[in-house]
C-alpha positions as protocol buffer text, in pm:
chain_id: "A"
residue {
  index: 1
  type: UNK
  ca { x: 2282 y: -3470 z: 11134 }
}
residue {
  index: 2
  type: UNK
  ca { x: 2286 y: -3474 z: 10760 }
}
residue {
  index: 3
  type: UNK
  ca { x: 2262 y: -3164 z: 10535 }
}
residue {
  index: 4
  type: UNK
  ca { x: 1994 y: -3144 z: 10284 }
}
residue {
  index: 5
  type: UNK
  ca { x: 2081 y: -3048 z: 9939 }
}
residue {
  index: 6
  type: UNK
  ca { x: 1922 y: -2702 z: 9840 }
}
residue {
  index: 7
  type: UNK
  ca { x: 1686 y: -2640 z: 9570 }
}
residue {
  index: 8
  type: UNK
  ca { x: 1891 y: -2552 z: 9310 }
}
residue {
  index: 9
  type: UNK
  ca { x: 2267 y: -2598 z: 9227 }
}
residue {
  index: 10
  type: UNK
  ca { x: 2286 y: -2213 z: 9269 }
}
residue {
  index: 11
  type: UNK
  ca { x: 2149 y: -2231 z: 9619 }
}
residue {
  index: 12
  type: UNK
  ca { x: 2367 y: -2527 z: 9738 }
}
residue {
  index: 13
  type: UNK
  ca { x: 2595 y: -2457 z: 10048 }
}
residue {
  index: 14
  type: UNK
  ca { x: 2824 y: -2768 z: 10102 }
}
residue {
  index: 15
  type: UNK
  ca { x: 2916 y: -2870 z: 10432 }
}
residue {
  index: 16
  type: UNK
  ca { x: 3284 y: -2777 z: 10555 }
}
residue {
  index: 17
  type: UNK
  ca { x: 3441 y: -3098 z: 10546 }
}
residue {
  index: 18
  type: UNK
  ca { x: 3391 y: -3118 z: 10161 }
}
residue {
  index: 19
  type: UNK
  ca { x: 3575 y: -2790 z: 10083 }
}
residue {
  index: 20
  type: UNK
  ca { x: 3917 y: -2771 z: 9958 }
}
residue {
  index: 21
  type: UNK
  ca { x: 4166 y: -2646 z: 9778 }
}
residue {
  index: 22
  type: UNK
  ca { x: 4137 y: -2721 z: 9424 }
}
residue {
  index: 23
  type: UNK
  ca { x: 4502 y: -2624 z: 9272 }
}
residue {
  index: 24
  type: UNK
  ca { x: 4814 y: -2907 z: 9360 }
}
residue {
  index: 25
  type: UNK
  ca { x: 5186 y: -2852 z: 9282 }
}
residue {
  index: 26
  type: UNK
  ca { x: 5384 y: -3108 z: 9162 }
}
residue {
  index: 27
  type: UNK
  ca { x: 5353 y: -3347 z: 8852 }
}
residue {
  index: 28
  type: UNK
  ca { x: 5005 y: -3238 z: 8754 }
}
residue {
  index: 29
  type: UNK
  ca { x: 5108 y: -3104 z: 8428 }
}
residue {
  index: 30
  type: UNK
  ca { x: 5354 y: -3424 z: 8368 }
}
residue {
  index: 31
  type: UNK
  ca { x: 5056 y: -3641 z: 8371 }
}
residue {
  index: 32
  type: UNK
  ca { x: 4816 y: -3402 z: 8202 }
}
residue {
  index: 33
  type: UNK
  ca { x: 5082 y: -3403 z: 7905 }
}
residue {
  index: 34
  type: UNK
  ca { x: 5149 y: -3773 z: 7903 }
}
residue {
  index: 35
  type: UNK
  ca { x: 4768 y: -3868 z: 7884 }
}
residue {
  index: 36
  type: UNK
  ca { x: 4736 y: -3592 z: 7611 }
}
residue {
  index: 37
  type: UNK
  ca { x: 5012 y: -3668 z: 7411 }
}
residue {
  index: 38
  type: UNK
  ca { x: 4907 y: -4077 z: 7370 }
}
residue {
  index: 39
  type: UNK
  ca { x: 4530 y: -3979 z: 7317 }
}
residue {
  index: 40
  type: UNK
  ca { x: 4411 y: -4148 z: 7632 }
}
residue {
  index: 41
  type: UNK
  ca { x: 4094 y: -4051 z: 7853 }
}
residue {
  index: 42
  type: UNK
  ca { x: 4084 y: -4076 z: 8229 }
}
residue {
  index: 43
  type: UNK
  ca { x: 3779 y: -4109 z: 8453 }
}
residue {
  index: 44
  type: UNK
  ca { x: 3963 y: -3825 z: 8657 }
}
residue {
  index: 45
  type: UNK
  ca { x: 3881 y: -3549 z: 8367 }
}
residue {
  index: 46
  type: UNK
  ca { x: 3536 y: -3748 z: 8186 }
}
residue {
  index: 47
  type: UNK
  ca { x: 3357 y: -3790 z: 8528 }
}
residue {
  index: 48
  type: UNK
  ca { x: 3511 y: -3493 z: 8684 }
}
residue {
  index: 49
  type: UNK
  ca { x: 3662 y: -3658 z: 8988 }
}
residue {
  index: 50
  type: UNK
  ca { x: 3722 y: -3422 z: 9255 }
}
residue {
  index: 51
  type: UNK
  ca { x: 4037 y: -3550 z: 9364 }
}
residue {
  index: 52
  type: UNK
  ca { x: 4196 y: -3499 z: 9012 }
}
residue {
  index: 53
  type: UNK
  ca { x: 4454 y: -3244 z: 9101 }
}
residue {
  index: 54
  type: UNK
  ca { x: 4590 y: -3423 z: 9366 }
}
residue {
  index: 55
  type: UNK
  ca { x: 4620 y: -3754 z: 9201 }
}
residue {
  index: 56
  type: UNK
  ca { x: 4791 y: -3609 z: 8902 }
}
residue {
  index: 57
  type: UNK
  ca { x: 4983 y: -3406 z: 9119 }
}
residue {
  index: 58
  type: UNK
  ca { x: 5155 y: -3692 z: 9260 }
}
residue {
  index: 59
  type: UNK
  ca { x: 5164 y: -3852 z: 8901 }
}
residue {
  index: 60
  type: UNK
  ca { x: 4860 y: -4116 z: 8919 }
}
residue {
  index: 61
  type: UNK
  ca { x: 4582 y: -4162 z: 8659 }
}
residue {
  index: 62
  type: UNK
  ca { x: 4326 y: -4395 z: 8647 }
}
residue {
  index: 63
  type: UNK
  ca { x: 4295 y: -4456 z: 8252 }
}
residue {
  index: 64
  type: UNK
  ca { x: 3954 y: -4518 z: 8118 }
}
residue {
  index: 65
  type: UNK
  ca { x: 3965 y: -4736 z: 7789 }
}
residue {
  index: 66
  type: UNK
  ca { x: 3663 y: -4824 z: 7556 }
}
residue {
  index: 67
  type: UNK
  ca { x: 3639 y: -4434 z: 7455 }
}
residue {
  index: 68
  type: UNK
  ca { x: 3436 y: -4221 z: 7659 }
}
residue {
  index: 69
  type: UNK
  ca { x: 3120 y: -4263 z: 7628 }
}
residue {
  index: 70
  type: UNK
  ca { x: 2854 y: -4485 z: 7765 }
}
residue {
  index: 71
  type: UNK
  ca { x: 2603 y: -4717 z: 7677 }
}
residue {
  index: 72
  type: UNK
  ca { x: 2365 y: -4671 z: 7964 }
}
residue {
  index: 73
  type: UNK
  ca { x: 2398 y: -4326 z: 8073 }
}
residue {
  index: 74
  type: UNK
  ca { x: 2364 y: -4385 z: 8435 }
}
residue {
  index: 75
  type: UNK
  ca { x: 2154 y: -4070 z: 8594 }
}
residue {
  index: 76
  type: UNK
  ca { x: 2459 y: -3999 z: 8833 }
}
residue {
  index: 77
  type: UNK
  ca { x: 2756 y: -4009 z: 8635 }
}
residue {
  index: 78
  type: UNK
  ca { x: 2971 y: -3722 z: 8449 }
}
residue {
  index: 79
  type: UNK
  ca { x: 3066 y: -3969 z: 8140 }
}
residue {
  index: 80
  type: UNK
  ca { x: 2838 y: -3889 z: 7848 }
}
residue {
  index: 81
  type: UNK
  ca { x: 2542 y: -4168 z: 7710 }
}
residue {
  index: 82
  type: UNK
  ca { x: 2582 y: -4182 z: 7340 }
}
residue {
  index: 83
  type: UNK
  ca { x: 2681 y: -4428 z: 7071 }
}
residue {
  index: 84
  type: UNK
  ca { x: 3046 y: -4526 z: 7145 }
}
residue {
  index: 85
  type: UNK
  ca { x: 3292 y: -4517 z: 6865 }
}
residue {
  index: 86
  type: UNK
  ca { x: 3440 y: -4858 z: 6766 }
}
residue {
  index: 87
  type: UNK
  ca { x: 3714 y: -4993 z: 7010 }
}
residue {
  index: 88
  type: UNK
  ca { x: 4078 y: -4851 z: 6954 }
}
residue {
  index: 89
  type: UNK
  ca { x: 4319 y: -5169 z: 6912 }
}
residue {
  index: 90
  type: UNK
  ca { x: 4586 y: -4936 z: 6971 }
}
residue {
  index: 91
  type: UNK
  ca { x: 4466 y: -4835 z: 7330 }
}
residue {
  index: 92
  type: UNK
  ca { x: 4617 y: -5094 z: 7506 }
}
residue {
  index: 93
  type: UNK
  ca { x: 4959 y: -5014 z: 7438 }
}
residue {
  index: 94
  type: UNK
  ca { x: 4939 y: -4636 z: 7447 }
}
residue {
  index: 95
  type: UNK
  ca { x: 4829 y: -4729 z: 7839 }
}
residue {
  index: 96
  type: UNK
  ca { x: 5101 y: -4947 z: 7898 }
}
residue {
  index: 97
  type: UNK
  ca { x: 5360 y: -4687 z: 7744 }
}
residue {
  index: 98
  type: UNK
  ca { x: 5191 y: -4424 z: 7959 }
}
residue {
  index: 99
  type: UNK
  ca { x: 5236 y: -4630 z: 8268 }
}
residue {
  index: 100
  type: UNK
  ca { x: 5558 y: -4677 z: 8193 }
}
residue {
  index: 101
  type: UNK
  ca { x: 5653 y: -4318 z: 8122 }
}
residue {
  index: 102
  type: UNK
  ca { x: 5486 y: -4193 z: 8465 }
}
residue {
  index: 103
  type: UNK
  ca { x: 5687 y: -4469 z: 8672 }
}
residue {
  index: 104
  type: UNK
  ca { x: 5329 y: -4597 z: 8818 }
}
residue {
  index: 105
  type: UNK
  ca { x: 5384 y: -4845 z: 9117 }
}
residue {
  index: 106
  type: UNK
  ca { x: 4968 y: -4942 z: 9077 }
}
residue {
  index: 107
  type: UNK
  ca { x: 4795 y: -4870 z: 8759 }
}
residue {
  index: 108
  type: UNK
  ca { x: 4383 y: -4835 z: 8778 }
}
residue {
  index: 109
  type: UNK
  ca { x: 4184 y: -4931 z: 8449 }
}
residue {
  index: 110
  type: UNK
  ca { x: 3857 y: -4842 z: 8426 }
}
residue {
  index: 111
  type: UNK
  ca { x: 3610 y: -4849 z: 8147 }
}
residue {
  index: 112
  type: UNK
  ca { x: 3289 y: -4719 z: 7969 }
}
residue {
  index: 113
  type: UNK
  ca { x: 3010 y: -4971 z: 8002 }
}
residue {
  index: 114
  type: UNK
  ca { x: 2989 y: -5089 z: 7640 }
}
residue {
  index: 115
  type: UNK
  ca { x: 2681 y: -5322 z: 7617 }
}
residue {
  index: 116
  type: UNK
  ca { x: 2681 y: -5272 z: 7234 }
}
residue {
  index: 117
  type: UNK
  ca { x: 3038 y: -5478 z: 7255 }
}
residue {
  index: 118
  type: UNK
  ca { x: 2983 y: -5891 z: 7247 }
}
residue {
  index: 119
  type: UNK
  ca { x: 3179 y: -5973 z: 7538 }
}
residue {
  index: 120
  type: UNK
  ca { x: 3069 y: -5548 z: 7715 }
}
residue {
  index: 121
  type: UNK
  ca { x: 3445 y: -5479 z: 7644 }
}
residue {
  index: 122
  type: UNK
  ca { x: 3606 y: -5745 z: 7835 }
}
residue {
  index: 123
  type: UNK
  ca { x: 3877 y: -5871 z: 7568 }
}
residue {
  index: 124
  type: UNK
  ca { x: 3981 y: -5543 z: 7537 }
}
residue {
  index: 125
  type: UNK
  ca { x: 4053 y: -5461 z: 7892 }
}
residue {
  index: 126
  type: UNK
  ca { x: 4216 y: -5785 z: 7929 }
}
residue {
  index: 127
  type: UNK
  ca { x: 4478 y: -5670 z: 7671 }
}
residue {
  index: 128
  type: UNK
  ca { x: 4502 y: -5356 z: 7798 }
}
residue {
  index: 129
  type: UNK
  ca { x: 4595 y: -5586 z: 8144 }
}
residue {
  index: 130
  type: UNK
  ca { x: 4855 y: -5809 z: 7945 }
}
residue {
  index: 131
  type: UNK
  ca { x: 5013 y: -5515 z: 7772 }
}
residue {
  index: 132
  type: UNK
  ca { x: 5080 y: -5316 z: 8120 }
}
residue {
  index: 133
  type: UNK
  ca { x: 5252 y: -5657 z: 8236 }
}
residue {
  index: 134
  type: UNK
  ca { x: 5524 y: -5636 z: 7922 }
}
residue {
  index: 135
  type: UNK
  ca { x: 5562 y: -5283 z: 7970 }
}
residue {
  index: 136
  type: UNK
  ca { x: 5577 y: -5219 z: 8335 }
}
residue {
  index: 137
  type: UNK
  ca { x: 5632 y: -5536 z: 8468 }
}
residue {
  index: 138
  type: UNK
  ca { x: 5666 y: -5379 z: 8878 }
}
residue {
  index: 139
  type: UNK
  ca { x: 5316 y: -5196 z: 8858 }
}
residue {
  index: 140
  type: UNK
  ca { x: 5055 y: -5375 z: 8993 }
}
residue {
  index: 141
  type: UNK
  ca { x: 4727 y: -5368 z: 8828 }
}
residue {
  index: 142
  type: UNK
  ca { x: 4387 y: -5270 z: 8931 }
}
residue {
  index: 143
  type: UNK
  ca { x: 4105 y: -5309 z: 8716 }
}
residue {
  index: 144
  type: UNK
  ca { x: 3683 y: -5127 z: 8804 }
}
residue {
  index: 145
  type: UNK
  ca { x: 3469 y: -5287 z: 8524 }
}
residue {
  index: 146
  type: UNK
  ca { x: 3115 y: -5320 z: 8454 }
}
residue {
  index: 147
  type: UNK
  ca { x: 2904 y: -5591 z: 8499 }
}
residue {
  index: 148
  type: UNK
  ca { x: 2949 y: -5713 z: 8093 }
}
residue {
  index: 149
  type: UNK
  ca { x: 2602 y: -5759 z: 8140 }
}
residue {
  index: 150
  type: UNK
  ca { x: 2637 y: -6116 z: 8364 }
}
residue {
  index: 151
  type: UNK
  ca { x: 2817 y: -6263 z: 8048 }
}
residue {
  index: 152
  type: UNK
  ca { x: 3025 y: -6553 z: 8242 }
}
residue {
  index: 153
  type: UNK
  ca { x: 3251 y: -6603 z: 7975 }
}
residue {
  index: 154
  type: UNK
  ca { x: 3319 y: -6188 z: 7934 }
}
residue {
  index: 155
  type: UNK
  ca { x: 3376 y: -6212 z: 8299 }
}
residue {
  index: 156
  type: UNK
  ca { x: 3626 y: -6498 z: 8281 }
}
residue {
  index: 157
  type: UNK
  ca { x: 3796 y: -6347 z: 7968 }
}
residue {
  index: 158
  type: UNK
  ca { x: 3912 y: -6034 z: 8200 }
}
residue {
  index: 159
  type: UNK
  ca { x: 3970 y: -6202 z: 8546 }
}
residue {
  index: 160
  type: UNK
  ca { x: 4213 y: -6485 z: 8364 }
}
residue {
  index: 161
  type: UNK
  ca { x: 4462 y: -6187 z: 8254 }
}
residue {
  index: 162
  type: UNK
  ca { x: 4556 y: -6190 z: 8614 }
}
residue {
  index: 163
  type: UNK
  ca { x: 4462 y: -5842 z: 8729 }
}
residue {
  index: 164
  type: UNK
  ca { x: 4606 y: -5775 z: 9094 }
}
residue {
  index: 165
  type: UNK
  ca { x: 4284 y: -5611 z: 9221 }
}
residue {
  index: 166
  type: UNK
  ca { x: 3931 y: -5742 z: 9035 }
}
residue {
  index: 167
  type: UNK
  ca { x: 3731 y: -5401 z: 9101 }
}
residue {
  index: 168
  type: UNK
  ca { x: 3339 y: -5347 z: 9025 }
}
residue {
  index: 169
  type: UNK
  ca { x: 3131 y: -5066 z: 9203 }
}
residue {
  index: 170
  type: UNK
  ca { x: 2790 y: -5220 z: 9385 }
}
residue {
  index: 171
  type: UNK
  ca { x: 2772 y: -4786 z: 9354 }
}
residue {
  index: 172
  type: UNK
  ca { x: 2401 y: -4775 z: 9609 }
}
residue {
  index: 173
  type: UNK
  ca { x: 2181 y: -4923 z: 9815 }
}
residue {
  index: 174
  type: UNK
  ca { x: 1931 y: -5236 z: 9719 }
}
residue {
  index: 175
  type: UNK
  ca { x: 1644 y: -4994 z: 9738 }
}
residue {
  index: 176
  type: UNK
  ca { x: 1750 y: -4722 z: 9496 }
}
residue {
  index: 177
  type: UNK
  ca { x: 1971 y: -4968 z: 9233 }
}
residue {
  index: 178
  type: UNK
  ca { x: 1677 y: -4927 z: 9006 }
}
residue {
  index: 179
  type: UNK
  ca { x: 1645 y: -4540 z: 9019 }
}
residue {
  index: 180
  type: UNK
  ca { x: 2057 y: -4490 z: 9044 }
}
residue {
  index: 181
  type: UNK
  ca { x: 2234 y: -4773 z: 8849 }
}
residue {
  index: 182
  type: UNK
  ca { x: 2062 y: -4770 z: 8466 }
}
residue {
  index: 183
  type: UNK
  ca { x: 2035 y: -5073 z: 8310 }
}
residue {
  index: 184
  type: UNK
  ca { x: 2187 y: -5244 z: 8628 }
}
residue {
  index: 185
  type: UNK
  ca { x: 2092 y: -5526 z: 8886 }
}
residue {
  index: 186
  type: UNK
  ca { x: 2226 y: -5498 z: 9245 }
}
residue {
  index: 187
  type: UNK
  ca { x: 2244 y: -5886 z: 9278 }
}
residue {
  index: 188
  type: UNK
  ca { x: 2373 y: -5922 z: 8928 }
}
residue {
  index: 189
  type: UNK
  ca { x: 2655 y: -5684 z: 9022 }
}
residue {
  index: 190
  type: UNK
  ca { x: 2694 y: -5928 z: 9377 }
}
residue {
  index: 191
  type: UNK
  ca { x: 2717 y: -6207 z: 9117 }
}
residue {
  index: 192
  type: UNK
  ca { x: 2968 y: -6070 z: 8924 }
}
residue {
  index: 193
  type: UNK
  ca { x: 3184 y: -5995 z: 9221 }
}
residue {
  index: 194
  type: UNK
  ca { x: 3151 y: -6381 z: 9397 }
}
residue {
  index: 195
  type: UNK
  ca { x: 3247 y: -6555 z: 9026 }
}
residue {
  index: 196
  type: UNK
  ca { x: 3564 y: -6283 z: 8972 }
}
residue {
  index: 197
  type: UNK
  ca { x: 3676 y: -6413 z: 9373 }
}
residue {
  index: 198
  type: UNK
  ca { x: 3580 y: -6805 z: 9288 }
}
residue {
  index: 199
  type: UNK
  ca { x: 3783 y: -6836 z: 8947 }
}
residue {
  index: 200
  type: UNK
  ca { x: 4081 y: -6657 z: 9101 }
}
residue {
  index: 201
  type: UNK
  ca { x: 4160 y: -6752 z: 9470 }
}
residue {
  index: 202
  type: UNK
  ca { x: 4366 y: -6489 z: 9679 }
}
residue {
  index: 203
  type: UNK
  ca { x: 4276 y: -6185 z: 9395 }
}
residue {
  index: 204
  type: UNK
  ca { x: 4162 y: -5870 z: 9597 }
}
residue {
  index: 205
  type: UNK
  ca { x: 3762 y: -5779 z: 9512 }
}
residue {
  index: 206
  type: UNK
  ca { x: 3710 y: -5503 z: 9575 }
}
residue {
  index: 207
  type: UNK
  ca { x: 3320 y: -5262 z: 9540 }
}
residue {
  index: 208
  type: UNK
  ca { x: 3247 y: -4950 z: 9609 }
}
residue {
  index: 209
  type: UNK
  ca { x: 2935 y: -4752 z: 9737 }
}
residue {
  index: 210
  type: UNK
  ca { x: 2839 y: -4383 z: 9696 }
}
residue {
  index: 211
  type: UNK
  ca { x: 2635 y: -4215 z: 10028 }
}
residue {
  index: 212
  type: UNK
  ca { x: 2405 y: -3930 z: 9975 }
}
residue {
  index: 213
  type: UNK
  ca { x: 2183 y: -4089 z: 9724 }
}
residue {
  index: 214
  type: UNK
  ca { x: 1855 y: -4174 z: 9944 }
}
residue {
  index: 215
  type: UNK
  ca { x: 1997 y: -4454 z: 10142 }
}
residue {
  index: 216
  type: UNK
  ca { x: 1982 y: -4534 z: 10533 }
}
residue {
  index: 217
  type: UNK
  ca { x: 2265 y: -4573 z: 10731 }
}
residue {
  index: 218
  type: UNK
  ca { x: 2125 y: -4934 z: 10768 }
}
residue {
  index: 219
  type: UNK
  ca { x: 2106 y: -5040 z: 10426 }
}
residue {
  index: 220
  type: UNK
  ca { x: 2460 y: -4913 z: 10370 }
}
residue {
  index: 221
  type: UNK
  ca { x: 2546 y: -5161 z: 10659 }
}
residue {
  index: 222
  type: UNK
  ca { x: 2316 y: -5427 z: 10485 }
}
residue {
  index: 223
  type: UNK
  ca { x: 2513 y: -5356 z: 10175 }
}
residue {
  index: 224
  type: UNK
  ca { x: 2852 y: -5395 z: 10335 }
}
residue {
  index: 225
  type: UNK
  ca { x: 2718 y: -5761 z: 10474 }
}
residue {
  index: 226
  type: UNK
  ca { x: 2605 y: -5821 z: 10090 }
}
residue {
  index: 227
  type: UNK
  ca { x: 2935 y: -5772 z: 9922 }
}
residue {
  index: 228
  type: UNK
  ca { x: 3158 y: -5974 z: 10231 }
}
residue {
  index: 229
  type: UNK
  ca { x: 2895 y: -6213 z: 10153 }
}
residue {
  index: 230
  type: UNK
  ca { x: 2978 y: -6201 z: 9797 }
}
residue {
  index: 231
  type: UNK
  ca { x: 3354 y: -6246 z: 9859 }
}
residue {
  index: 232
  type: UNK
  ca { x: 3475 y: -5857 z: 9839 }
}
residue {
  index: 233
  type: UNK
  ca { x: 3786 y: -5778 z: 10090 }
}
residue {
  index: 234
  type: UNK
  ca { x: 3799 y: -5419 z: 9998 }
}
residue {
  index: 235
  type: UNK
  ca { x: 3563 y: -5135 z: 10031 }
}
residue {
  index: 236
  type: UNK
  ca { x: 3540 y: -4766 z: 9918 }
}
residue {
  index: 237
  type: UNK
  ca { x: 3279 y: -4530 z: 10091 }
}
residue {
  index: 238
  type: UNK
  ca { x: 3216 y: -4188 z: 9936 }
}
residue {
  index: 239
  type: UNK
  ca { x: 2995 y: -3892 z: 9907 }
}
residue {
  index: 240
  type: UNK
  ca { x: 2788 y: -3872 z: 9605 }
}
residue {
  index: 241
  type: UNK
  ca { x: 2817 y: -3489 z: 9448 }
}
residue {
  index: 242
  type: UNK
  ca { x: 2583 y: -3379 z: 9162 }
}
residue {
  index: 243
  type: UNK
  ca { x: 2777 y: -3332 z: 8879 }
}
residue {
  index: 244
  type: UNK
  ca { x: 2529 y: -3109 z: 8723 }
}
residue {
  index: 245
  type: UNK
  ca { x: 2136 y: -2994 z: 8725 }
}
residue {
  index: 246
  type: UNK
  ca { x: 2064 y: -3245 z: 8528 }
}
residue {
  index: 247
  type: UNK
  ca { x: 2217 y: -3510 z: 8748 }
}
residue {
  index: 248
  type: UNK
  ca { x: 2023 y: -3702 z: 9016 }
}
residue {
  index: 249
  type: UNK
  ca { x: 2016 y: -3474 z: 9280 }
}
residue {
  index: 250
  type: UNK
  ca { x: 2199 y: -3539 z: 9618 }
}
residue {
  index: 251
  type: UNK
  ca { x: 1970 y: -3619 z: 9913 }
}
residue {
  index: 252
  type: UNK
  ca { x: 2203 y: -3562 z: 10188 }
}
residue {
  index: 253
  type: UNK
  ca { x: 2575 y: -3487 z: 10291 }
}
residue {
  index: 254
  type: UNK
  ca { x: 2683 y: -3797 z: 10489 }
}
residue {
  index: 255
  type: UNK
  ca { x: 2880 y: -3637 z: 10817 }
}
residue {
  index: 256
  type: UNK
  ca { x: 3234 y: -3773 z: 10858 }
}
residue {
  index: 257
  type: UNK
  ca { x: 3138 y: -3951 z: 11192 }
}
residue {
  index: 258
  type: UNK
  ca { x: 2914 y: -4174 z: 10948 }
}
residue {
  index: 259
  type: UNK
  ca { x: 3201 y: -4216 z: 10746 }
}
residue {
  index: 260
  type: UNK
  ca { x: 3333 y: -4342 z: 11034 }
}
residue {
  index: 261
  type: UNK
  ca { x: 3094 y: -4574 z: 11170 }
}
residue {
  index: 262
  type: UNK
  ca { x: 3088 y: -4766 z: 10854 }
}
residue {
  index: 263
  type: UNK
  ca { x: 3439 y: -4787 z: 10830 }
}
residue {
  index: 264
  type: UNK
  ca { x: 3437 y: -4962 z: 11150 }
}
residue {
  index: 265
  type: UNK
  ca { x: 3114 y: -5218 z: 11069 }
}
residue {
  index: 266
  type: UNK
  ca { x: 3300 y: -5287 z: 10749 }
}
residue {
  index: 267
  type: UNK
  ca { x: 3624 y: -5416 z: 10962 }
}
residue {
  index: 268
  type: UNK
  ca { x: 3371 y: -5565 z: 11221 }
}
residue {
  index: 269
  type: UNK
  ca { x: 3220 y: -5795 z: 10920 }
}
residue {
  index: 270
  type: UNK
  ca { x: 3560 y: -5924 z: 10791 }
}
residue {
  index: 271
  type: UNK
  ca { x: 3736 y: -5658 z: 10485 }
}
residue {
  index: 272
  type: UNK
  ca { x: 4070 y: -5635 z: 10481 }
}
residue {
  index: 273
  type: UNK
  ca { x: 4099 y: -5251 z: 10318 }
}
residue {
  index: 274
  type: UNK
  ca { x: 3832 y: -4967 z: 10390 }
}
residue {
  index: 275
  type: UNK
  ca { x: 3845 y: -4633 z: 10269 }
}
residue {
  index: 276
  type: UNK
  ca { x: 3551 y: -4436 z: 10410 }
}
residue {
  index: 277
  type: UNK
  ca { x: 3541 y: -4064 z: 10386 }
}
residue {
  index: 278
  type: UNK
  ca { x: 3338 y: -3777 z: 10213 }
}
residue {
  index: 279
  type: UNK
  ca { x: 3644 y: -3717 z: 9882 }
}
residue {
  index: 280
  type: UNK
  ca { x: 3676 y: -4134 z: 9903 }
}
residue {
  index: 281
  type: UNK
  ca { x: 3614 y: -4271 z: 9509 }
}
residue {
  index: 282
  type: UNK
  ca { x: 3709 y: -4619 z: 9348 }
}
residue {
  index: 283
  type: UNK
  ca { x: 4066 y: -4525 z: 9298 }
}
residue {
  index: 284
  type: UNK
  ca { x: 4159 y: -4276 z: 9492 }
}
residue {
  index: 285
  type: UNK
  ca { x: 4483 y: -4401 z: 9710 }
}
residue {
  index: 286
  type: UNK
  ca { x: 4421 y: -4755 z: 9510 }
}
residue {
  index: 287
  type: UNK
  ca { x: 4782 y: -4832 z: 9549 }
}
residue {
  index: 288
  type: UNK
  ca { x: 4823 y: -4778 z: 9954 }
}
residue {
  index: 289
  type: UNK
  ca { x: 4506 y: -4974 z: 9977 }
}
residue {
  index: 290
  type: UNK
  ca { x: 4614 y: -5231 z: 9784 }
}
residue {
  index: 291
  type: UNK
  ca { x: 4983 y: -5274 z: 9955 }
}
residue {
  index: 292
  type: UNK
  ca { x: 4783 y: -5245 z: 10299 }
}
């Protein structure tokens, strides 16, 4: 059974297994001051993750660099589209430091897509990789690009910093790429994902898909053959929530037993990690995923 979204955010009534609590104990206000203090952004606050508190609770972060704001403006995401603001060479090292003041065992780098950028950004994340490495030499290091538009040599530039865990989200379905993923090509984003695993050997690749946005239960499965195909060993599985009215709309709240059932055709077709559940994004657990 799937629920239907209602009409309006107002009249929305989620299912039961996606409520809970919203305040966490802990080191949330640790990490909160860290990332303030060095002037960093985090995909947890810009695209309103709901697993925030409970990541920064237990002092994780997943730092997005490149500003925040996007090129594309992608119809289901919480970052705002506008003109980004010229890359901060000084970002790289703030990270690091921050890494290294919150004792991170596996630090997540995301980014902004930044198509206006030569190389989409990739140089910069790359440093951002290297100066992690001098500053926290025991974290391990997971970066979730874009696609740098297919540019081979933007591609190269980031996956020859030696990343531990190459990460770019398929996000959806063949069938709805188009109306989801702006400015996006689902076998582009395959692509992307089979040169990162050929010019690095042994490097987790790892993709991610979002349920609830039109898809079938069989073109999820046809999109978990796609990306083992491509060379991905790991796999994140979440429910899609509308970050606001004038989001994409969610279709349908995927039941936990789907969750389930995908989790075990994902195994069944050869990945090593799967994370499958309705609060499941990109990052979320990263490390315990990574360490198996």
């Amino acid at each position: 059974m799937a629920y239907e979204h209602g009409t309006t955010p107002a009249t929305r009534r989620l299912p039961p297994w996606l409520r809970r609590p919203v305040a966490h104990p802990g080191r949330f206000a640790d990490t909160d001051a860290v990332v303030a203090e060095l002037g960093l952004h985090t995909v947890c606050a810009e695209a309103r993750c709901p697993n925030r508190g409970e990541c920064f609770s237990a002092g994780t972060a997943t730092f997005l660099v490149l500003g925040d704001a996007c090129t594309r403006g992608c119809p289901f995401c919480a970052v705002e589209a506008r003109t980004p603001a010229a890359p901060d060479d000084g970002e790289p090292v703030r990270v690091a430091e921050a890494v290294a003041r919150l004792g991170l065992r596996h630090a997540v780098v995301t980014m902004v897509t930044r198509d206006d950028l030569p190389d989409g950004g990739a140089a910069h994340v790359a440093s951002t990789v290297r100066a992690i490495r001098g500053a926290a030499p025991d974290a391990a290091v997971e970066v979730l690009v874009s696609d740098f538009a297919g540019d081979e040599a933007a591609l190269g530039t980031l996956v020859d910093s030696a990343p531990d865990v190459f990460n770019h989200n398929l996000e959806t379905v063949r069938s709805q790429t188009a109306r989801v993923r702006r400015g996006a090509d689902y076998d582009r984003s395959l692509g992307v994902l089979a040169r990162a695993a050929g010019r690095r050997p042994g490097m987790p690749v790892k993709s991610g898909l979002m349920l609830g946005l039109g898809e079938t239960e069989g073109e999820v499965v046809d999109a978990i053959a796609d990306l083992r195909a491509a060379g991905c060993t790991m796999l994140t599985l979440g429910q899609y929530l509308r970050p606001s009215a004038a989001h994409l709309p969610v279709e349908r709240f995927a039941e936990p037993d789907e969750f389930a059932r995908l989790a075990r055709a994902a195994y069944a077709a050869g990945f090593e990690a799967v994370a499958s559940a309705p609060f499941v994004r990109s990052s979320y657990h990263a490390g315990e995923r990574a360490r198996g």
